[in-house]
C-alpha positions in Angstrom: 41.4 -7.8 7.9 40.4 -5.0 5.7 39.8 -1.1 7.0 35.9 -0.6 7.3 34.5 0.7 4.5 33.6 3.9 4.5 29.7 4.8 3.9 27.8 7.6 3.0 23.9 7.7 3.9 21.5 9.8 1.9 18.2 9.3 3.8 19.3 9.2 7.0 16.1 9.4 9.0 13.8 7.1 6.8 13.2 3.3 6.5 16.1 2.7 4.4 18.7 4.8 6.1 17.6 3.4 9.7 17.7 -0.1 8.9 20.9 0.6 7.4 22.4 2.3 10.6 21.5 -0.7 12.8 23.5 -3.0 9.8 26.7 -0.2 10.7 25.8 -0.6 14.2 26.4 -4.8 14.3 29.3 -4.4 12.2 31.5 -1.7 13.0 34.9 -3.3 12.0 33.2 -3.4 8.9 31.1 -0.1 8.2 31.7 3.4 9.4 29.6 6.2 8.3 31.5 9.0 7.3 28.3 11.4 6.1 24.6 11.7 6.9 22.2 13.4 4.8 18.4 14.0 5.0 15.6 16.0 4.0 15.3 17.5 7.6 12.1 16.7 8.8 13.2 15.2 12.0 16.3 16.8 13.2 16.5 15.0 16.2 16.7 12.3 15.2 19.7 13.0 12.5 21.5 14.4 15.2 21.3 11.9 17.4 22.5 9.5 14.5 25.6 12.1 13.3 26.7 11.8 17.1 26.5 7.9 17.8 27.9 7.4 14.6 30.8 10.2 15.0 29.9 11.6 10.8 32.3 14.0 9.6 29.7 15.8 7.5 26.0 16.1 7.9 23.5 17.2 5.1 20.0 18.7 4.9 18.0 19.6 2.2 15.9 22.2 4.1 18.5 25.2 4.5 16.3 27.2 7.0 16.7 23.8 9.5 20.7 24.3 9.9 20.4 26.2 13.0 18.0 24.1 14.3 20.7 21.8 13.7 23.5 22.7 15.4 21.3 23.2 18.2 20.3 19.5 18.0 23.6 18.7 18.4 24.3 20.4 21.6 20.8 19.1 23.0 21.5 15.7 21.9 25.6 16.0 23.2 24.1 17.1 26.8 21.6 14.2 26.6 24.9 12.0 26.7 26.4 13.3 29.0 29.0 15.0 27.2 31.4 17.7 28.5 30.7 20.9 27.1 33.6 21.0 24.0 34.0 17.2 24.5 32.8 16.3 21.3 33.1 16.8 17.4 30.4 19.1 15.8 30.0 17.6 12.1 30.3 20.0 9.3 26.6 20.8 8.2 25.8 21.5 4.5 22.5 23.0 3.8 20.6 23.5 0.7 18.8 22.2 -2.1 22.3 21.0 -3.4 23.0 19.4 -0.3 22.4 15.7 -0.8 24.4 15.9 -4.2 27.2 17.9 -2.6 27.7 15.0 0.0 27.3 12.6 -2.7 30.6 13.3 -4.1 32.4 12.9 -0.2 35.1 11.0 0.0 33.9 7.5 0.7 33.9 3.8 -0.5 30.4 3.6 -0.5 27.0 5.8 -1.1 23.7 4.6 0.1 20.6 7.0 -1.8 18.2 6.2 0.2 16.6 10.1 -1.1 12.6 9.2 -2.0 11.5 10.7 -5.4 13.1 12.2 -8.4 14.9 14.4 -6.0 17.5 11.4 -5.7 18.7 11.7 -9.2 20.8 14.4 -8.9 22.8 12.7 -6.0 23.0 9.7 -8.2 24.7 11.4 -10.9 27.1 13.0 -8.6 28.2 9.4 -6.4 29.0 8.2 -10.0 30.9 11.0 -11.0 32.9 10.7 -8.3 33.7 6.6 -9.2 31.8 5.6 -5.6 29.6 2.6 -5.3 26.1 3.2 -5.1 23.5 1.5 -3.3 20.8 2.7 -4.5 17.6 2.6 -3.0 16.1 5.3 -4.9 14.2 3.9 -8.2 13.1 7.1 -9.3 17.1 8.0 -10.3 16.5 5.1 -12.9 12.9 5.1 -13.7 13.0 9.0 -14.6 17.0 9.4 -15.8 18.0 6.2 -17.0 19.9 7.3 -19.8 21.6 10.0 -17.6 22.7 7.5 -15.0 23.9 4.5 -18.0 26.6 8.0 -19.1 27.4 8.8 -15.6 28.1 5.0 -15.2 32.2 4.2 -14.5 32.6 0.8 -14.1 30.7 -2.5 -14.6 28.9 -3.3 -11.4 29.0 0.6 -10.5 25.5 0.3 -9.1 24.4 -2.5 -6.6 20.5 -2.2 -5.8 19.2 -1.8 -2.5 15.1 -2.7 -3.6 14.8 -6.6 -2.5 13.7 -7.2 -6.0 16.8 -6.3 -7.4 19.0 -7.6 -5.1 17.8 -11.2 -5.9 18.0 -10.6 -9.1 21.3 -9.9 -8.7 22.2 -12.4 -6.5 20.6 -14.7 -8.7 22.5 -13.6 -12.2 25.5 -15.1 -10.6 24.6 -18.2 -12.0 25.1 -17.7 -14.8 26.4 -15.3 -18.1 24.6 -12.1 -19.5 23.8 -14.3 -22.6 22.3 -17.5 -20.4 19.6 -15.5 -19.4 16.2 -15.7 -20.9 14.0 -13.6 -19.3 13.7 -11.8 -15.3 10.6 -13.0 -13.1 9.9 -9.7 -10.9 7.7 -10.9 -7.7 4.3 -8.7 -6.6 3.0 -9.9 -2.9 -0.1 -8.0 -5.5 -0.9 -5.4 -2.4 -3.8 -5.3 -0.6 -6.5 -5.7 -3.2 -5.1 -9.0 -4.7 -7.2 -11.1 -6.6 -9.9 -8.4 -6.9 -11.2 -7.2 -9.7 -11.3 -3.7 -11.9 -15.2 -3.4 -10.7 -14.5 -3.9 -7.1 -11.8 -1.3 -6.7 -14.5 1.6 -7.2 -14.9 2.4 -3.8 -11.6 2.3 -2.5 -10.2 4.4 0.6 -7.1 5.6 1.4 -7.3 3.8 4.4 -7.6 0.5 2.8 -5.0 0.9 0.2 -2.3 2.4 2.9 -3.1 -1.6 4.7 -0.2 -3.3 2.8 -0.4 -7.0 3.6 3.3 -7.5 3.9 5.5 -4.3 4.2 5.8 -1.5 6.5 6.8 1.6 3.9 5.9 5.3 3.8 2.4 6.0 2.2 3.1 7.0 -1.2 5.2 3.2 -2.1 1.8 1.3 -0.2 -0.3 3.5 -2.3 2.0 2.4 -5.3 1.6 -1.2 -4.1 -1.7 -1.3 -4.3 -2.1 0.5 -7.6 1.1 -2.2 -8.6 2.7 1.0 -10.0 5.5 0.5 -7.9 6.2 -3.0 -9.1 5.9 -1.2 -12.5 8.4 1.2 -11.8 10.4 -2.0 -10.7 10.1 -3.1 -14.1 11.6 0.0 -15.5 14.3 -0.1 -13.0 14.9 -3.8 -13.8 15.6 -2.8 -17.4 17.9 -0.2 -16.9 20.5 -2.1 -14.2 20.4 -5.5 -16.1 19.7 -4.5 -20.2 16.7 -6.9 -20.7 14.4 -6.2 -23.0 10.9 -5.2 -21.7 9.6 -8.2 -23.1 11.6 -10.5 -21.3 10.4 -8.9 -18.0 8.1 -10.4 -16.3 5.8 -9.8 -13.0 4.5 -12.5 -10.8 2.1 -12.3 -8.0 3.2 -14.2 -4.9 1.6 -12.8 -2.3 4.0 -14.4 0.5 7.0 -12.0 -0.4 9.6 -14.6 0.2 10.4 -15.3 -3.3 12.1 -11.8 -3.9 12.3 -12.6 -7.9 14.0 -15.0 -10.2 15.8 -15.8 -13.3 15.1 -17.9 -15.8 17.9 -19.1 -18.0 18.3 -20.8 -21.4 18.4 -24.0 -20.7 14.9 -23.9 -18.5 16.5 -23.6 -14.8 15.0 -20.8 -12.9 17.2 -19.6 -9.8 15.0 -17.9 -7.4 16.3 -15.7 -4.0 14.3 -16.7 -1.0 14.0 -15.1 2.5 11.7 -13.6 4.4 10.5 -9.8 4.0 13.5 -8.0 5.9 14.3 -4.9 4.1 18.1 -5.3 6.0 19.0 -8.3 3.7 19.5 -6.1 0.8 20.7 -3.2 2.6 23.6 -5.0 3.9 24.6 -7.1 0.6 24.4 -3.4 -1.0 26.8 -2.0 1.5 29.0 -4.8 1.0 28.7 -6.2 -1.9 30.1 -8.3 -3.6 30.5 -9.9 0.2 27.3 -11.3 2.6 27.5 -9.5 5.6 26.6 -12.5 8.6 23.8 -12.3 10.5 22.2 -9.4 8.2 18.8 -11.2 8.6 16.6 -13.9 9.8 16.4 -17.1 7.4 13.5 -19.0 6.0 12.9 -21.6 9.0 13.1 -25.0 6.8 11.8 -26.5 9.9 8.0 -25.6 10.1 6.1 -26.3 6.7 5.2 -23.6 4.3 3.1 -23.0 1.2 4.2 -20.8 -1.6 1.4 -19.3 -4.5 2.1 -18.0 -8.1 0.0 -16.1 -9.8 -0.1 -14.4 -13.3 -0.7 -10.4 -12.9 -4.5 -9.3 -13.9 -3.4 -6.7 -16.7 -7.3 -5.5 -16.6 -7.8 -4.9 -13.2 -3.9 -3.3 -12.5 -2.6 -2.0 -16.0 0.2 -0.2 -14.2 3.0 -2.4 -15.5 1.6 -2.6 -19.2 1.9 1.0 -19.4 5.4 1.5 -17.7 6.6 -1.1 -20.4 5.1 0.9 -23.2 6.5 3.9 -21.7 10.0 2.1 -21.2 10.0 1.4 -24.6 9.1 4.4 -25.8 11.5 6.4 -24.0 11.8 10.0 -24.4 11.2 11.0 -21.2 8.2 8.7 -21.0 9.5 7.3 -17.8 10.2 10.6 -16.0 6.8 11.6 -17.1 5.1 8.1 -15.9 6.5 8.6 -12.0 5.7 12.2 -11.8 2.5 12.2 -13.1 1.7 9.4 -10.6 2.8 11.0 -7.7 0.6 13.9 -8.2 -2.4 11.1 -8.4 -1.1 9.7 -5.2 -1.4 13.0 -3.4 -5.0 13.7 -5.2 -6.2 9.9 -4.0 -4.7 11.1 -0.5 -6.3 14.2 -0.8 -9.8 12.7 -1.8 -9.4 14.5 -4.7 -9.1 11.7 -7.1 -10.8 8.1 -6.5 -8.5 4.8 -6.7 -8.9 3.9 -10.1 -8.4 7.6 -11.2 -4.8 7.0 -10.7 -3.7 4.6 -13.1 -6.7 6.0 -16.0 -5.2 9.4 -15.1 -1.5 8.2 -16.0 -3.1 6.6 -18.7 -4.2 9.5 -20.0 -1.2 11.7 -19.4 1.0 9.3 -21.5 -1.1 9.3 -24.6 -0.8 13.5 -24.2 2.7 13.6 -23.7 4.9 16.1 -26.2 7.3 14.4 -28.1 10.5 14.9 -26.0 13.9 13.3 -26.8 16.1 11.6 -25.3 17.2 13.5 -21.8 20.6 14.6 -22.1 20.6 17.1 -18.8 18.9 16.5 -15.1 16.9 19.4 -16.5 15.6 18.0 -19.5 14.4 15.3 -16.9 12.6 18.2 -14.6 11.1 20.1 -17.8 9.0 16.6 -19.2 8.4 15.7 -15.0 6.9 19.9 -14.5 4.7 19.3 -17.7 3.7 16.1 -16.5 2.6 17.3 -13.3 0.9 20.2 -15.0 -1.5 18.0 -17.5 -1.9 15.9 -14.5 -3.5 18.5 -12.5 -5.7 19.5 -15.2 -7.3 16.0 -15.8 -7.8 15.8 -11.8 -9.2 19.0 -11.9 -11.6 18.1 -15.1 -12.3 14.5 -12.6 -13.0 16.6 -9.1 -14.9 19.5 -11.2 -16.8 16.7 -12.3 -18.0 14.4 -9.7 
């Protein structure tokens, strides 16, 4: 039997990087995490992870938390039961630079589960280095594709975490690069499916953060409901697999079972079923190209069950029309698509900015956006991202000034 292999987790003490821990717990001759790293918002919890899981390294992004920290540690060794000295104190890195510096630690694997365009940086580095990454974090794509395709070692570098990419990547083992026609990306369409533009006026925050289907963190539901982050998904489709925009496609299916599919030249579609369990992907990510058993719960094939399709309403959520256009476009476009909408999110949350205001307001930031070229550096990424935040602000502030 092979050595475990050995894992890094960026993200520690969100969503992804939880699930993920529970996948390393059920399978230690498999898995052993080597380094934690996270933002360090909840330092008890990441200390509690760095000693179950026996880390060599621990990372946070916040430096003035370190002491807190190490203080953790000893709280959370006494909780245990430990005697005092009986136990290894993980090397801490803090900083800005942390979750890049840990990036690059010796390891098999990297999970980036980092949220925003914060995660890019880390990216770069796990490639650098030659690690595989599972990458949970879109926004390295969406805002520094080109970056990422250079930083790229090997074919198959990159296996994606999102469950949308994951079936499309389990389903592209059917077949060659040059069988497929064209990638079906699946919506569940959020929680205002199937209304129209008219009807999504009078929106709250509270009814866009009531995702039908997923439990996330508020700015992805607020992207779920807006369908910019299926958008984004479109972006991110594009950059791992090298289909054209135009032969991307979403789908509404508001059962979230279907993950996505691919349809190939000869008119089969392979599609990649199961039911919405975030650990599914995390665990084919981590060890990949290997199923780990017992990752998730199956489809039960013995009750009966009813599956809808439906084409996307481009009038009512023009999210993914835009991202396309701004894929195509390039030049920063994507960068400056992702951070102009996160500064609408926080204005919706705000009450700054109504519902609709979100996508009109990236609508309007696109058509304004300076003529960039392609990003060479991380910082050619964070100038177009600053200036789109910037012209962002000033529309929401011509909107709330306004009202």
């Amino acid at each position: 039997m092979s050595p475990p292999r050995d894992i890094v987790l960026l993200g520690s003490t969100g969503s992804i990087g939880t699930q993920a821990i529970d996948i390393v717990r059920r399978n230690p001759d498999r898995f052993r995490v080597v380094g934690l790293g996270a933002g360090g918002g909840n330092i008890d919890l990441l200390a509690a992870q760095a000693l179950e899981l026996g880390v060599e390294v621990v990372g946070v992004a916040r430096a003035s938390v370190a002491q807190d920290l190490q203080l953790a540690f000893y709280a959370e060794a006494q909780k245990r039961g430990y005697a005092t000295g009986d136990y290894r104190i993980p090397k801490i890195i803090a900083g800005p630079d942390a979750m890049t510096e840990l990036a690059g630690w010796p390891c098999d694997v990297v999970l980036n589960g980092v949220v925003g365009s914060l995660g890019l940086a880390p990216t770069l580095a796990a490639l650098r280095a030659g690690r595989t990454l599972a990458l949970a974090n879109k926004e390295s794509l969406v805002a520094g594709g080109p970056l990422v395709r250079a930083a790229t070692t090997r074919p198959g570098q990159i296996v994606p975490v999102d469950s949308e990419h994951s079936a499309l990547a389990q389903c592209l083992r059917s077949g060659d690069r040059a069988e497929v026609r064209r990638l079906i990306v699946t919506a569940s369409g959020g929680p205002f499916r199937g209304r129209r533009r008219d009807e999504l006026t009078e929106v709250t925050v509270e009814q866009a953060l009531a995702h039908p289907t997923w439990n996330m963190g508020p700015v992805v539901t607020i992207n779920s409901a807006t369908l910019v982050n299926k958008a984004l998904e479109v972006i991110e489709a594009h950059e791992l697999y090298a289909v054209p925009y135009a032969d991307i496609e979403v789908m509404v299916h508001p059962q979230s079972v279907i993950h996505s599919m691919v349809e190939f030249v000869d008119g089969s579609t392979i599609a990649q079923a199961s039911p919405p369990d975030m650990r599914l992907p995390i665990a084919l990510a981590l060890g990949w190209p290997d199923r780990v058993p017992g990752a998730a719960t199956g489809v039960d094939w013995t009750t009966a069950h009813t599956w809808r399709f439906e084409p996307l309403d481009d009038t009512a959520f023009p999210a993914v029309r835009l991202a396309k256009q701004a894929g195509i476009e390039g030049r920063c476009r994507p960068a400056i698509y992702n951070a102009a909408n996160e500064e609408c999110v926080a204005a919706f949350v705000a009450g700054r900015l109504p519902f609709l205001g979100i996508v009109d307001t990236l609508e309007r930031v696109l058509e304004a956006a300076p003529d960039y070229a392609e990003p060479g550096t991380v910082e050619d990424v964070l100038a177009a991202e600053s200036w789109a935040r910037g012209y962002a602000q000033e529309i929401i502030k011509t909107v709330v000034e306004g009202a």
